[in-house]
C-alpha positions as CSV (number, residue, x, y, z in Angstrom):
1,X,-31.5,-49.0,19.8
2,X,-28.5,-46.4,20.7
3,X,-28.8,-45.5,16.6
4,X,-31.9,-45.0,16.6
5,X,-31.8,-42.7,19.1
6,X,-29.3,-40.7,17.9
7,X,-30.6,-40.5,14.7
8,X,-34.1,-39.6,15.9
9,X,-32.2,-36.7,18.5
10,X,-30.1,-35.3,15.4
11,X,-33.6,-35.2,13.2
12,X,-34.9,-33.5,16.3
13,X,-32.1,-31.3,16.9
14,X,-32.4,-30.0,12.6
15,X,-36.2,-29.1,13.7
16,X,-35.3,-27.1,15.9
17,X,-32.7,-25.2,14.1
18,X,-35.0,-25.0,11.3
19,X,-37.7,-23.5,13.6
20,X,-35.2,-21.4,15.3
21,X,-33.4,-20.2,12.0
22,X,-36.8,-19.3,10.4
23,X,-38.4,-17.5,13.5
24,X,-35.2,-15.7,13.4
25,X,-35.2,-14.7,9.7
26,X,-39.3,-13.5,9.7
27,X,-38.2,-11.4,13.1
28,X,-35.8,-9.7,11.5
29,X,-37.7,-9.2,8.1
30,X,-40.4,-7.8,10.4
31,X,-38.2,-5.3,12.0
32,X,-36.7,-4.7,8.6
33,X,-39.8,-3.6,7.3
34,X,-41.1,-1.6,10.4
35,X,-38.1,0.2,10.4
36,X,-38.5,1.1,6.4
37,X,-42.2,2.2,7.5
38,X,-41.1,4.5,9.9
39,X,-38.5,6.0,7.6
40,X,-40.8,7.0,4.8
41,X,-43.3,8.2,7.1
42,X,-40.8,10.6,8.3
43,X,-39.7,11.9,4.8
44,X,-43.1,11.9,3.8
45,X,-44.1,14.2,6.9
46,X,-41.5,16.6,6.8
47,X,-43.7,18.5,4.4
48,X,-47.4,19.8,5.5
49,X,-49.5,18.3,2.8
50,X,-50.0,21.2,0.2
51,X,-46.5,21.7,0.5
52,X,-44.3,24.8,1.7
53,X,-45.2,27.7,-0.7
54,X,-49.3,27.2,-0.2
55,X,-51.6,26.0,2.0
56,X,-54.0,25.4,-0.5
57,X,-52.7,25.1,-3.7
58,X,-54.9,25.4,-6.9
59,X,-54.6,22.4,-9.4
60,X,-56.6,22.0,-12.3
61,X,-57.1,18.0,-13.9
62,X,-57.9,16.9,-17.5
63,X,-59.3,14.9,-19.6
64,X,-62.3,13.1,-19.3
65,X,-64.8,10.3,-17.1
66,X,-66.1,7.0,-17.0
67,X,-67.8,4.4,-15.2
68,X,-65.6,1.5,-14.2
69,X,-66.7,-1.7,-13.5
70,X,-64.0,-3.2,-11.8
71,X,-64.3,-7.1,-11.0
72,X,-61.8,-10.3,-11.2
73,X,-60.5,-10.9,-14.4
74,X,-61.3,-14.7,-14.5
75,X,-64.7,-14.2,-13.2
76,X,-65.7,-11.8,-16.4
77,X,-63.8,-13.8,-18.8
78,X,-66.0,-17.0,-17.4
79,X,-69.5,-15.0,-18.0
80,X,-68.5,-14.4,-21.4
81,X,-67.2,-18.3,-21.9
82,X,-63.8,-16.8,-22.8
83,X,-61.3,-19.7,-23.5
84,X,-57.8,-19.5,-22.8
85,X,-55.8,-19.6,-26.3
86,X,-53.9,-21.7,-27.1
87,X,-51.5,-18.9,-29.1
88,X,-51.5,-15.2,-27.2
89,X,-51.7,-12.1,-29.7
90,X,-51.7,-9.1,-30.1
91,X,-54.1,-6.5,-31.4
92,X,-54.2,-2.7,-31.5
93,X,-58.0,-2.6,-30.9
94,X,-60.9,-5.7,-30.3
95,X,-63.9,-6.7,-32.4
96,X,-64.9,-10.2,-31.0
97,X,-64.1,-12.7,-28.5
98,X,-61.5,-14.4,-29.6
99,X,-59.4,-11.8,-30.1
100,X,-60.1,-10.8,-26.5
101,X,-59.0,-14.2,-25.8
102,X,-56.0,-13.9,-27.4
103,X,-54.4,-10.2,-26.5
104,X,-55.5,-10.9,-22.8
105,X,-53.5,-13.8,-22.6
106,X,-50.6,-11.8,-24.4
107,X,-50.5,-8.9,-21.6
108,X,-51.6,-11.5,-18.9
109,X,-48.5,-13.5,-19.0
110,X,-46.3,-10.6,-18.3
111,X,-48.5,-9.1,-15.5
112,X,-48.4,-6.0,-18.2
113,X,-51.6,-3.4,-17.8
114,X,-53.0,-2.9,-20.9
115,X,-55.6,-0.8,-22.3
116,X,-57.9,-1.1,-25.6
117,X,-60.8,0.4,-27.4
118,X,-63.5,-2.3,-28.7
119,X,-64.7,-1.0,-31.7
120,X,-67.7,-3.4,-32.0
121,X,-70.6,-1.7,-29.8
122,X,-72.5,-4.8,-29.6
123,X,-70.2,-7.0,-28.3
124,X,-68.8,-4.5,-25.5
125,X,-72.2,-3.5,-24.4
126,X,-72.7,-7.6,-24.1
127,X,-69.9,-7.7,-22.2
128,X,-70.0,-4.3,-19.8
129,X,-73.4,-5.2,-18.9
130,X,-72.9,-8.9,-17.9
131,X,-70.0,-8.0,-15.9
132,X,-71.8,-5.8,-13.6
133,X,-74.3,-8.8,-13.1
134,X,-71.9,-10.6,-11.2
135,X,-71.9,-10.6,-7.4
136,X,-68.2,-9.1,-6.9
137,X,-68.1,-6.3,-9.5
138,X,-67.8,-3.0,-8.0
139,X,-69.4,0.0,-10.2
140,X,-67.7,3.7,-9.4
141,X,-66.4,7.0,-11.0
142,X,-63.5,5.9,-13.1
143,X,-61.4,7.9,-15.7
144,X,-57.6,8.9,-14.9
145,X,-58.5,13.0,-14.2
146,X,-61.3,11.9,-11.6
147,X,-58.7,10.0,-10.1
148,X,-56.6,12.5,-10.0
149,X,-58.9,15.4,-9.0
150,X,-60.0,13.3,-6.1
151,X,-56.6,12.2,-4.7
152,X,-55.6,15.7,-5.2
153,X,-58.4,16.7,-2.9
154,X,-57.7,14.6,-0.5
155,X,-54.7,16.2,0.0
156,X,-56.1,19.5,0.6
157,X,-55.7,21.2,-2.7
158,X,-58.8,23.4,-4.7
159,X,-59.3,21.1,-7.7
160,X,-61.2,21.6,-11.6
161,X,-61.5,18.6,-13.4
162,X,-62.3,18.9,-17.2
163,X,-64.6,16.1,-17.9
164,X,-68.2,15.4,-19.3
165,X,-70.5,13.3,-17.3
166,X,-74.1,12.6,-16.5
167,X,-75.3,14.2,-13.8
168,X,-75.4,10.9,-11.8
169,X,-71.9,10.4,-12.1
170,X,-70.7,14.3,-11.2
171,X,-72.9,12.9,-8.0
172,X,-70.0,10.6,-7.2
173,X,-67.4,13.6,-6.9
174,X,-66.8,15.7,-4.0
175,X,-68.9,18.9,-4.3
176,X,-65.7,20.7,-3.6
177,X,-64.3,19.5,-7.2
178,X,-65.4,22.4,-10.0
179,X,-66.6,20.4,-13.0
180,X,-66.0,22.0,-15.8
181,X,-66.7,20.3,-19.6
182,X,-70.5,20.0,-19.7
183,X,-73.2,17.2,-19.6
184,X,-73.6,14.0,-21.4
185,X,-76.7,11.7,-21.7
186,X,-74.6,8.2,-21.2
187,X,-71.5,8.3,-19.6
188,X,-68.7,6.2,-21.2
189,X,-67.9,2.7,-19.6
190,X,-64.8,1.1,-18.9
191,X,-64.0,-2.7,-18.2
192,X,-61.3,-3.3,-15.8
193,X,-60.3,-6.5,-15.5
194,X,-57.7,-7.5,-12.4
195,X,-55.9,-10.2,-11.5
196,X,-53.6,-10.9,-8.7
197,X,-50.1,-12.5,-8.8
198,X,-49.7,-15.9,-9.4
199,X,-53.5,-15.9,-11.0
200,X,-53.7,-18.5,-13.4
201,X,-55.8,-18.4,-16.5
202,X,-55.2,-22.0,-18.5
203,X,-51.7,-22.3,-19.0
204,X,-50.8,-19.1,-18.4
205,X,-49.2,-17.3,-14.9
206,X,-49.3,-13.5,-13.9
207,X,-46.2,-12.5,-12.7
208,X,-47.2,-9.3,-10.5
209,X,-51.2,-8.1,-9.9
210,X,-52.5,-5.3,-12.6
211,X,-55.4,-4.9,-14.7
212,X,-56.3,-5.1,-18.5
213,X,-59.0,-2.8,-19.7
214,X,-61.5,-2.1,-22.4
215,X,-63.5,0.1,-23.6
216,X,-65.8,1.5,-25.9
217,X,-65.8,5.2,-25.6
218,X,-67.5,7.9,-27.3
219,X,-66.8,11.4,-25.7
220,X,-63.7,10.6,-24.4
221,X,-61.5,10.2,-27.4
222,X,-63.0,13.7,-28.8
223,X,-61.8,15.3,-25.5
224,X,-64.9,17.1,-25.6
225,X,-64.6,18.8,-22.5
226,X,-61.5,20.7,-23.6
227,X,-63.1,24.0,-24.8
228,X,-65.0,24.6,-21.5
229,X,-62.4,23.5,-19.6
230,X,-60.0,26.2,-21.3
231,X,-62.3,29.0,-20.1
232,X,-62.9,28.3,-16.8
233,X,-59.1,27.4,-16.0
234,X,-57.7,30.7,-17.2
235,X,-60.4,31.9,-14.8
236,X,-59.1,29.6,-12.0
237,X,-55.5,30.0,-12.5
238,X,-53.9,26.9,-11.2
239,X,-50.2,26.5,-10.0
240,X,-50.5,23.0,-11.7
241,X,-52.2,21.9,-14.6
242,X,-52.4,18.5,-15.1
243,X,-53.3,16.6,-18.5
244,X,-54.2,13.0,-18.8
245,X,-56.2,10.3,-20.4
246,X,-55.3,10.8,-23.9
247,X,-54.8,7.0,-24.1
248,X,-58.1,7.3,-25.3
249,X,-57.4,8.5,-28.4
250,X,-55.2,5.5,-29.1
251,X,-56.4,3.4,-32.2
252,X,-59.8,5.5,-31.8
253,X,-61.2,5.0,-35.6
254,X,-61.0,9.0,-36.4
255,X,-61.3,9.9,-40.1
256,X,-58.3,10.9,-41.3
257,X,-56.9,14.8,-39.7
258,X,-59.3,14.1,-37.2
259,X,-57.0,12.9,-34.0
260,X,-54.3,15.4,-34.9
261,X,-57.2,18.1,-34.8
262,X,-58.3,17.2,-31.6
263,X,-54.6,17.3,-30.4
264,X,-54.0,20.5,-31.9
265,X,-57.0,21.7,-29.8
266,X,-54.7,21.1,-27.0
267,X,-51.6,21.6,-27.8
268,X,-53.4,25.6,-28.4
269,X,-54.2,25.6,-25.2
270,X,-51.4,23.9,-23.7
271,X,-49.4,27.1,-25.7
272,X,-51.5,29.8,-23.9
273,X,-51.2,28.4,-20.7
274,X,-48.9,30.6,-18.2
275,X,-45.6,29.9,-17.4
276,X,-46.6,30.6,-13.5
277,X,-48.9,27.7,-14.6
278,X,-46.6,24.5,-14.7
279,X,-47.5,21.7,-16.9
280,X,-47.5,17.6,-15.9
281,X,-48.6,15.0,-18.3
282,X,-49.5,11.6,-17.0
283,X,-48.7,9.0,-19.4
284,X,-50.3,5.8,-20.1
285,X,-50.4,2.8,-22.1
286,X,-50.2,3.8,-25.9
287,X,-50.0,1.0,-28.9
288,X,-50.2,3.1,-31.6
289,X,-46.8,4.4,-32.6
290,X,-48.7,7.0,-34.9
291,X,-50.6,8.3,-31.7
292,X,-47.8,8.5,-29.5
293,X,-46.2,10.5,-31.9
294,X,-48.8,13.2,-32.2
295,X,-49.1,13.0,-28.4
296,X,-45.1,13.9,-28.1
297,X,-45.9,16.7,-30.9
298,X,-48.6,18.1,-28.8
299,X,-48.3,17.7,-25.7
300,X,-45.3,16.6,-24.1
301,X,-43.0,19.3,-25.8
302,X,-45.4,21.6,-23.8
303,X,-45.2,19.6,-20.3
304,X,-42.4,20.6,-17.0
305,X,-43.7,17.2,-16.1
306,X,-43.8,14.1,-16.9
307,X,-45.3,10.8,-15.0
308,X,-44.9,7.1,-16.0
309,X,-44.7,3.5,-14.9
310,X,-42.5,0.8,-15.8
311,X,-44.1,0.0,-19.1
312,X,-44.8,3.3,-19.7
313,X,-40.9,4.4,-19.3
314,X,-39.1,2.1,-22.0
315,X,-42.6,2.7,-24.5
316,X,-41.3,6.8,-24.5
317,X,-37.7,6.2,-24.3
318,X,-38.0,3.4,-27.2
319,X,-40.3,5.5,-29.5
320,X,-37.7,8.7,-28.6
321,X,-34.7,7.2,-29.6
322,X,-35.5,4.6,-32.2
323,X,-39.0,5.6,-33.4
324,X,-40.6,2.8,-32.5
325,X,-42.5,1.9,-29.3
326,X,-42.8,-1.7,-27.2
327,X,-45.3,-3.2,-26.2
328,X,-44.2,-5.7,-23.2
329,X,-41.6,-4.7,-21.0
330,X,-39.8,-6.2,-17.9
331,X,-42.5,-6.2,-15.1
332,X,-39.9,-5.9,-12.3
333,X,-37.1,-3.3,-13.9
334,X,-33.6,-2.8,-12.5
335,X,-33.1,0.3,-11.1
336,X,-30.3,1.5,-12.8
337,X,-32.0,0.6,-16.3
338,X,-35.1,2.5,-15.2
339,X,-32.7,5.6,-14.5
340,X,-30.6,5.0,-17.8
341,X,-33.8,5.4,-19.7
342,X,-34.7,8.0,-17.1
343,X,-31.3,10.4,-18.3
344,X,-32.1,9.5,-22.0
345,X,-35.1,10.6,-22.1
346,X,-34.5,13.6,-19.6
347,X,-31.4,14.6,-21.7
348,X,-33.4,15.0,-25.0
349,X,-36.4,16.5,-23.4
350,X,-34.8,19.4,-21.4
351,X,-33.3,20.9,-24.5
352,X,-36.2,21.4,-26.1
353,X,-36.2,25.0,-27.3
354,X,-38.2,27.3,-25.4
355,X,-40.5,28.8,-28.8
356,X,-44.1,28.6,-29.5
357,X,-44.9,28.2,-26.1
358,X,-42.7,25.0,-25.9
359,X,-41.2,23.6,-22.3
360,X,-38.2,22.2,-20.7
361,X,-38.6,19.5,-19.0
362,X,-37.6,19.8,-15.5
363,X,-39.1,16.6,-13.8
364,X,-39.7,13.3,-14.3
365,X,-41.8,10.8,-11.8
366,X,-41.0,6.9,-12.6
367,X,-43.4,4.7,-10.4
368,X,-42.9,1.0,-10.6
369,X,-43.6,-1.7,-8.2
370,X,-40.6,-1.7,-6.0
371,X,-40.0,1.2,-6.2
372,X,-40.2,5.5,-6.7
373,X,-37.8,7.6,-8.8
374,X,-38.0,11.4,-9.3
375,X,-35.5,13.2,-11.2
376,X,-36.1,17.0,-10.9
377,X,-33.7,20.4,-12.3
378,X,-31.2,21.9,-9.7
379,X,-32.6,25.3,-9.1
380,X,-36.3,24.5,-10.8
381,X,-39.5,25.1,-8.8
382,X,-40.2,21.8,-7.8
383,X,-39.7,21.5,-4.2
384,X,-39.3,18.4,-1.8
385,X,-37.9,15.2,-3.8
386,X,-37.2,13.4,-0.7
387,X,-40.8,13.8,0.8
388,X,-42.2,13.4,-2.5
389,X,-40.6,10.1,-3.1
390,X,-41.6,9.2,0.3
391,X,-45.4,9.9,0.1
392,X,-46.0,8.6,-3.6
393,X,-44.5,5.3,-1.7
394,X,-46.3,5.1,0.8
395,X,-49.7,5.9,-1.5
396,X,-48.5,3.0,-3.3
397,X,-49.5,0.7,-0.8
398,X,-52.1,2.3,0.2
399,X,-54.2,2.5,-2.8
400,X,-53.2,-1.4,-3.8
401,X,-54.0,-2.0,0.0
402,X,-57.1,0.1,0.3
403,X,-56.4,1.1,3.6
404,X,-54.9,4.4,5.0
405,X,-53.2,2.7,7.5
406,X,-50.0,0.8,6.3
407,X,-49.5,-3.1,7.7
408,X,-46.1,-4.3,7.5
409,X,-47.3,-7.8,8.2
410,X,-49.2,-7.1,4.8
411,X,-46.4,-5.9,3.0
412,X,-42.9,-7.2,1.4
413,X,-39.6,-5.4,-0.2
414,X,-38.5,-6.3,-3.7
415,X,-36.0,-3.6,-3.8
416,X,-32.1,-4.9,-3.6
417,X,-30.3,-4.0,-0.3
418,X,-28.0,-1.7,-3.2
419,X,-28.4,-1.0,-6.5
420,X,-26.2,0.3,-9.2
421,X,-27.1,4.0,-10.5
422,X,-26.5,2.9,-14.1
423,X,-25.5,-0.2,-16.2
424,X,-22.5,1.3,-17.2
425,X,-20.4,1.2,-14.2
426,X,-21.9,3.6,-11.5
427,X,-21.3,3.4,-8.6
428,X,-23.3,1.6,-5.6
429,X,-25.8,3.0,-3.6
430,X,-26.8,1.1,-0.1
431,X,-30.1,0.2,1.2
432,X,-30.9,1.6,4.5
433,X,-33.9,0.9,6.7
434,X,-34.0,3.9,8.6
435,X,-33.5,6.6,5.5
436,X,-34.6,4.3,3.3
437,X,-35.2,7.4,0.7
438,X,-31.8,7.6,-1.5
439,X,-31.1,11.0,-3.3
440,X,-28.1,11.9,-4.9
441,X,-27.0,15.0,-7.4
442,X,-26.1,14.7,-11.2
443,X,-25.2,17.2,-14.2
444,X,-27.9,19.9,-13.4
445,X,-30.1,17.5,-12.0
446,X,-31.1,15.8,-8.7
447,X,-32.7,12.0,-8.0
448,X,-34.6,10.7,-5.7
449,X,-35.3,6.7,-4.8
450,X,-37.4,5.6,-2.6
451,X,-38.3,1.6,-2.1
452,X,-42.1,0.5,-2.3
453,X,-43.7,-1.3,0.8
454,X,-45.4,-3.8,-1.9
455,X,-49.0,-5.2,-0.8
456,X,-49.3,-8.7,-0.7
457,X,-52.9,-9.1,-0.2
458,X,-53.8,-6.8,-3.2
459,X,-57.2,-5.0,-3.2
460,X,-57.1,-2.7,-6.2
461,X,-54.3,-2.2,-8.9
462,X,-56.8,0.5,-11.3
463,X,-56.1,3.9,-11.0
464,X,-52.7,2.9,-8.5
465,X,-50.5,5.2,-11.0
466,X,-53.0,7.9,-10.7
467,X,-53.0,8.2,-7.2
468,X,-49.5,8.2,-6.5
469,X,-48.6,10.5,-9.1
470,X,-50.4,12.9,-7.9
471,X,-49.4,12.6,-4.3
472,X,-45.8,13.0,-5.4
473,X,-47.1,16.2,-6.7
474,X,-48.8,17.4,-4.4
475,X,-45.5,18.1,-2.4
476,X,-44.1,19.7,-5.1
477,X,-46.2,22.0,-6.3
């Protein structure tokens, strides 16, 4: 009897440890993460939106528009009786089912976003137009410079965007976004698949929430909206021009000269563009070593700026150093190997001689999951690393979120309390809640780290590099 009771009072007594220990632990997490919150928000507002040196600053966005049709990713691949394989693969560009199967499942199981050009019309239309059947698709103006142009305006800026669209389409954009590029009779579609973390498709597991998209595009790839475009920004004279979407061109089938014409059609303009004018290119995901090549050649020689994520990062730094790109990457990076590729690429970049209309490179924005790096030039124009780092945070969660308004209860840290500042024997920087922004100075160059409140009930991952990129900007223009 007296052992039983003991033994029931100790199992008792463990509850309520348990219960105590817990309730301690999410009270502290809690406080952790308010305390973050009110840290970034304070970074983030010590810079008016528009920044210091305008009120209104003039940007101008290209290339290109689509319509999206978002939905869940297991809910598309179910209307089309997509199978999971039972060997993931990889190909550069889709022409039936099963290989849709197959290079889904390969960027699936990483949580890796991915996008490809179908190059059988039949098929995609099939596809496109049963998706936005189903009862949960959502159908909206899509394409990375609409993206941009409209975050942009948001943020109180006077915005072009260089893109061709119906006239039903353009009706989605603000009327305060010029439109410059022309009409088309059928605007391009693009598929976007999502998937949250922990989804599971037949054997295989996501990781992390992102998206893998196709599409089938037409106008895009032939950046058709370039010539136009060119006019009317020399007209508009822009303290940022910002280039984009040529992803599109990736594994296009151009007859042979054809992509490096296009690119040449840029890289022209890219040459005649102002020096008061700076230059950011937004990457994105390329498979096509070829392609990426004649994007470097064209277009990032001529860029101040570059923007990336954390597949994006090791695909430029790879392809840089060792001529070849990857495909798959570590969905959840280490900082200091983010900011070793970060100086590598940086280092061969900002050397680039300043002749036929060439640039320096003079910042870089790294967004990842857990977290925000900017590395900017001592004594360049770009203004407000800090803040900047801050607010493409905070956008980070409230794009994925989909609400303005930040939720902590909705929201988790996957940054370490310190990280390393490189893999070969930095040394140590420590977390802190309440200036939770980190910045530190190097060679000629400053660095900025600022850890992502991560969503946990994810609404949207498409179009999540787009927005925060440009609200780093925005506070550094």
């Amino acid at each position: 009897m007296f052992v039983g009771f003991k033994s029931g009072s100790l199992a008792l007594i463990a509850i309520v440890l348990a219960y105590m220990y817990t309730k301690n632990t999410d009270d502290y997490l809690q406080q952790h993460l308010d305390e973050v919150l009110s840290g970034l928000l304070r970074a983030e507002e010590k810079v008016p939106f528009g920044g210091e040196q305008l009120a209104s600053p003039k940007v101008a966005v290209g290339f290109g528009a689509c319509l999206d049709v978002l939905g869940d990713a297991d809910d598309i691949l179910k209307h089309v009786n997509a199978q999971p394989p039972s060997l993931p693969q990889h190909f550069d560009h889709i022409e039936n089912l099963e290989q849709l199967e197959k290079v889904f499942a390969y960027f699936f199981r990483h949580g890796a976003a991915a996008e490809r050009y179908v190059d059988n019309s039949t098929f995609f239309s099939k596809l496109a137009r049963g998706a936005e059947t189903l009862s949960d698709v959502t159908v909206t103006l899509g394409g990375n410079a609409p993206v941009m142009a409209s975050r942009f305006l948001s943020e109180g800026c006077q915005v072009m965007l260089g893109a061709k669209m119906t006239e039903s389409l353009k009706s989605q954009l603000s009327p305060e976004v010029i439109v410059a590029g022309g009409n088309v009779d059928e605007d391009d579609i693009h598929l976007v698949m999502e998937y949250k973390k922990g989804q599971q498709w037949g054997p295989y597991v996501s990781p992390r929430a992102n998206r893998f998209i196709v599409h089938n595009d037409q106008n895009n790839p032939t950046l058709s909206s370039l010539d136009l475009f060119a006019e009317q920004v020399s007209v508009f004279s822009p303290s940022l021009l910002v280039v984009g979407g040529l992803q599109m061109l990736d594994n296009f089938p151009f007859k042979a000269g054809e992509r490096k014409g296009h690119l040449g059609r840029l890289e022209s303009f890219l040459k005649e563009t102002p020096r008061e004018t700076r230059v950011h290119f937004e990457m994105a995901s390329f498979a096509e070593e070829a392609c990426l090549k004649d994007v470097i050649d064209s277009v990032v020689y001529y860029s101040d700026s570059l923007g990336m994520n954390e597949q994006e990062l090791p695909n430029l730094h790879s392809l840089l150093t060792s001529g070849n790109i990857t495909l798959i990457s570590d969905p959840y990076p280490r900082v200091a190997t983010a900011l070793d590729h970060m100086r590598a690429i940086y280092s061969l970049l900002k050397n680039t001689p300043e002749t036929h209309g060439r640039r320096r490179l003079t910042r870089l924005h790294v967004h990842t999951l857990a977290f925000q790096a900017i590395l900017t030039t001592k004594g360049s124009s770009w203004k407000n690393t800090m803040s900047a780092a801050a607010k493409a945070s905070l956008t980070a969660n409230r794009h994925t979120c989909g609400s303005p308004a930040i939720q902590t209860h909705k929201a988790k840290i996957l940054m370490d309390e310190s990280f390393s500042t490189t893999r070969e024997g930095g040394h140590r920087v420590h977390f802190h809640s309440e200036r939770p922004v980190s910045c530190w100075q190097e060679d000629d160059f400053d660095i900025c780290i600022a850890p992502v409140l991560v969503c946990t009930e994810v609404v949207q991952t498409a179009g999540g590099g787009d927005n925060i990129s440009s609200a780093g900007l925005v506070l550094q223009i």
